[in-house]
C-alpha positions in Angstrom: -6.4 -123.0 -143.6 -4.2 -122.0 -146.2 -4.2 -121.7 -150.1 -2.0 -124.0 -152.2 0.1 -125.1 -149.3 1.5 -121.1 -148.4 3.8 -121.2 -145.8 3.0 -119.2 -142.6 4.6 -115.9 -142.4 5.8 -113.7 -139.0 2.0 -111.8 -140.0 -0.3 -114.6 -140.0 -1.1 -114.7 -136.9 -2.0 -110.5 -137.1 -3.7 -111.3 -140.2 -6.2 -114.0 -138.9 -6.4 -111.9 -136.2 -7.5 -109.3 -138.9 -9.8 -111.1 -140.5 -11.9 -112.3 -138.0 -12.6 -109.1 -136.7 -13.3 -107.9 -140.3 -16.1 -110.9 -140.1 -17.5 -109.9 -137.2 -18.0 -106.1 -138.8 -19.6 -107.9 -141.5 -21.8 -109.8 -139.7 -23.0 -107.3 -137.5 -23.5 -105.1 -140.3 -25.5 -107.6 -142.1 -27.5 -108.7 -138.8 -28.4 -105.0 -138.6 -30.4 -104.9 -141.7 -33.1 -108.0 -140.6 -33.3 -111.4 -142.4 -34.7 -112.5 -145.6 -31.7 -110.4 -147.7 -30.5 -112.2 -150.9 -26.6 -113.3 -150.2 -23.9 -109.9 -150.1 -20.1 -109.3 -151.4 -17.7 -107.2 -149.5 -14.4 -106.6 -150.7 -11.7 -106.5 -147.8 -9.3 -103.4 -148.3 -6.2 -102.3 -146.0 -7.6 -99.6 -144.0 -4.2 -97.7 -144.2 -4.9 -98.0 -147.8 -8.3 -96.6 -148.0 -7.4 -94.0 -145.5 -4.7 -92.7 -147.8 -6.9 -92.5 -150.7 -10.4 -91.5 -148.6 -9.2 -88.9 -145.8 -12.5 -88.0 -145.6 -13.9 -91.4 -144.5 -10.8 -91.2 -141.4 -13.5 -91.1 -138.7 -15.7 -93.5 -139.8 -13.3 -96.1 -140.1 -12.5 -98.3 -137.5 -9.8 -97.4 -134.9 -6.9 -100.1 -135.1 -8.2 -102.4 -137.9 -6.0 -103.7 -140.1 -8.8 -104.2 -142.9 -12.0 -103.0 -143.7 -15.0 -104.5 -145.5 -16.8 -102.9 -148.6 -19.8 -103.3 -149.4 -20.6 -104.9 -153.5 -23.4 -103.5 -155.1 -23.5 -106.2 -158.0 -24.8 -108.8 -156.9 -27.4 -110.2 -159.3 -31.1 -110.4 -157.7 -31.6 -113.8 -158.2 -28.3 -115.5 -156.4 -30.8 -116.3 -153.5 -32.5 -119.1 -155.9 -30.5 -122.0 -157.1 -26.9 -122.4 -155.5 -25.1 -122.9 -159.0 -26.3 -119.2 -160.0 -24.0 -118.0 -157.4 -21.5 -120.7 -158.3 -21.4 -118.9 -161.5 -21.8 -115.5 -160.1 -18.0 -115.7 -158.2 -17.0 -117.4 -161.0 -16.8 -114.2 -162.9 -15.6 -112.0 -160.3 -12.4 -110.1 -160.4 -10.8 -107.6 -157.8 -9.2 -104.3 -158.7 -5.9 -103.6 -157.4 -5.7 -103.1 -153.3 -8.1 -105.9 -152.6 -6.3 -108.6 -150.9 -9.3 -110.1 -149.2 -13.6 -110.7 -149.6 -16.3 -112.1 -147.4 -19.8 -113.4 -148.6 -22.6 -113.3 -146.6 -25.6 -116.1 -147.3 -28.4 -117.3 -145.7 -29.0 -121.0 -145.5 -31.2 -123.8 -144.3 -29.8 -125.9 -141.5 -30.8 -129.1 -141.0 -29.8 -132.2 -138.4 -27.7 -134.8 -139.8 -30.1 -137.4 -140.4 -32.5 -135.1 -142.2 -29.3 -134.3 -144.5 -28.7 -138.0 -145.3 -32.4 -138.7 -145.9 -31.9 -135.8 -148.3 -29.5 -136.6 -150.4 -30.8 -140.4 -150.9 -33.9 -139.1 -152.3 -32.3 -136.6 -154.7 -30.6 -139.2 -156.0 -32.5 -139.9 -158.7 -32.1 -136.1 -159.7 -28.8 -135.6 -160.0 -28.5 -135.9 -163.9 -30.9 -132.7 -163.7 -29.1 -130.3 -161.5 -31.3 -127.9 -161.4 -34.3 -130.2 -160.6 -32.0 -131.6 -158.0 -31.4 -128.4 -156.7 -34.9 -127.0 -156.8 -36.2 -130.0 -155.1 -33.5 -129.8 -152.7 -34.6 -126.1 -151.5 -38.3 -127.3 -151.5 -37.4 -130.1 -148.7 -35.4 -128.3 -147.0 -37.4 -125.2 -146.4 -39.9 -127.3 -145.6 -38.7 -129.7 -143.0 -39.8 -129.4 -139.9 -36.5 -129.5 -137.7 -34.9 -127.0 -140.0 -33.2 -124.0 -138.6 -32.5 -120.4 -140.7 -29.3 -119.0 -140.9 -26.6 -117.5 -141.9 -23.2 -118.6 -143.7 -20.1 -116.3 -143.7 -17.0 -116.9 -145.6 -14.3 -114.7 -145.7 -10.6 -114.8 -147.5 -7.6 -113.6 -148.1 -6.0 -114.0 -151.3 -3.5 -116.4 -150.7 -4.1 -116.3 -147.0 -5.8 -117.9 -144.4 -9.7 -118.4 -144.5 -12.5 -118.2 -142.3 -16.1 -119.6 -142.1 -18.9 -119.2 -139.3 -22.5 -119.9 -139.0 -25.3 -117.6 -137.3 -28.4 -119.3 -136.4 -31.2 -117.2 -136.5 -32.8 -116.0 -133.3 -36.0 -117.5 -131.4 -38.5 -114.6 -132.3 -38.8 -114.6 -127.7 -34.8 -114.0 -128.4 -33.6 -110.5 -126.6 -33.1 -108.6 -129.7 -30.3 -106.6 -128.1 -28.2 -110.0 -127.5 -24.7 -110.0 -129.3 -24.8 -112.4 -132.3 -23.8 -115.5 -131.3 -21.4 -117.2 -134.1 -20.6 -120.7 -134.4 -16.9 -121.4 -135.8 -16.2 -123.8 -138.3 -12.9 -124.7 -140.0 -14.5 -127.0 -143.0 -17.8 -126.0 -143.2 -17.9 -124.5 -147.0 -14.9 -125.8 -148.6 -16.4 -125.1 -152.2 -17.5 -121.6 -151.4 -14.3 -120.8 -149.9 -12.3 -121.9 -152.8 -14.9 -120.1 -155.4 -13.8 -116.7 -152.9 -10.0 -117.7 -153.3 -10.4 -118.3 -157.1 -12.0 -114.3 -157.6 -8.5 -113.5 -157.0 -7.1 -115.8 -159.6 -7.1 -113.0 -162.5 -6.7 -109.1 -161.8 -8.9 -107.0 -162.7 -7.1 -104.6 -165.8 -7.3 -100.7 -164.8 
C-alpha cells in the first residue's frame, strides 16, 4: 500500500523488495532472542548511507541490502501493557535525518474469528472506560483457550510502501532449527501502520 495516494516510482518495486528483506532481518533477529520481549523499534537506514558514515561496521553489514535495520533503545518498559500506551509512545516519535524507513516488532494474542466477535460484544459495555476495556480485553484474551501467541511486524517507508506479517509462535515439539514461518498480510494493522508512517510526519531538529 501506499501513503496519501504516492504514485509508484521506476524503484518501488527494488524498494519493496528492500523492505521485505529488511523484515525478515528483523524478525530473525528478534526470533533469536526467545519470546516474552516487550514490543522493539528499529529505524531502517540506507546501508550505503551508514557505510559511508560507519566504515568500520563494512563487514557486518549485509552484502547487497539496500537498507538496514537499527535497533531503538527507548522504548518505554511498560508498552507491553495497554495498547494505547504504545499508541502514545509512536505518537511522539521523530526520526533524525537519513531515516527513510522503521519496523515494530510486537507480540500479540491471536484468536479465531468467532472468539473475536464474542469479544468485542462483551466489551461493549466498557468502551466509555478505555482502559477498563482494554485491560479486560487482555485478560480474555490471554486467557481463552483457542488463543495462539505471536508475533506482529510492521514495517514502513516514509511515504512508501508498507508491510505487515504475523509469526505464530512454535509448538514447544516444533524443530527449533526450522526457518520462521511468516504469514503475509496486506491489512492486518492499518492503525499501527499509519501511527509508523505518522513518526515521520515532523523531523527531528539537529
Amino acid at each position: 500500500m501506499f501513503r496519501d495516494g504516492v504514485d509508484p516510482d521506476p524503484n518501488t518495486e527494488a524498494l519493496g523488495d528492500a523492505l521485505a528483506r529488511c523484515a525478515r532481518e528483523v524478525v530473525d533477529f528478534v526470533d533469536g532472542e526467545g519470546w516474552g520481549q516487550p514490543p522493539q523499534l528499529f529505524a531502517l537506514v540506507p546501508t550505503s548511507l551508514l557505510a559511508a558514515a560507519e566504515p568500520g561496521l563494512l563487514d557486518d553489514l549485509a552484502d547487497g541490502a539496500l537498507l538496514t535495520p537499527i535497533q531503538q533503545h527507548s522504548l518505554p518498559e511498560d508498552l507491553s501493557g495497554a495498547s494505547h500506551a504504545l499508541d502514545e509512545f509512536l505518537a511522539t516519535t521523530t526520526w533524525p535525518e537519513g531515516v527513510i524507513g522503521c519496523a515494530l516488532v510486537q507480540e500479540i494474542v491471536v484468536l479465531p474469528p468467532a472468539a473475536e466477535t464474542a469479544l468485542d460484544e462483551a466489551l461493549v459495555p466498557l468502551l466509555a472506560d478505555r482502559d477498563a476495556a482494554d485491560d479486560a480485553a487482555r485478560r480474555a484474551a490471554h486467557t481463552h483457550p483457542d488463543r495462539k501467541d505471536g508475533r506482529l511486524i510492521a514495517a514502513v517507508l516514509k511515504d512508501g510502501p508498507s508491510l505487515t506479517l504475523l509469526q505464530l509462535r512454535p509448538d514447544e515439539d516444533a524443530d527449533p532449527f526450522a526457518p520462521v514461518e511468516l504469514l503475509l498480510y496486506d491489512d492486518l494493522a492499518p492503525g499501527i501502520v499509519s501511527a509508523l508512517h505518522a513518526t515521520f510526519d515532523v523531523v527531528e531538529d539537529d
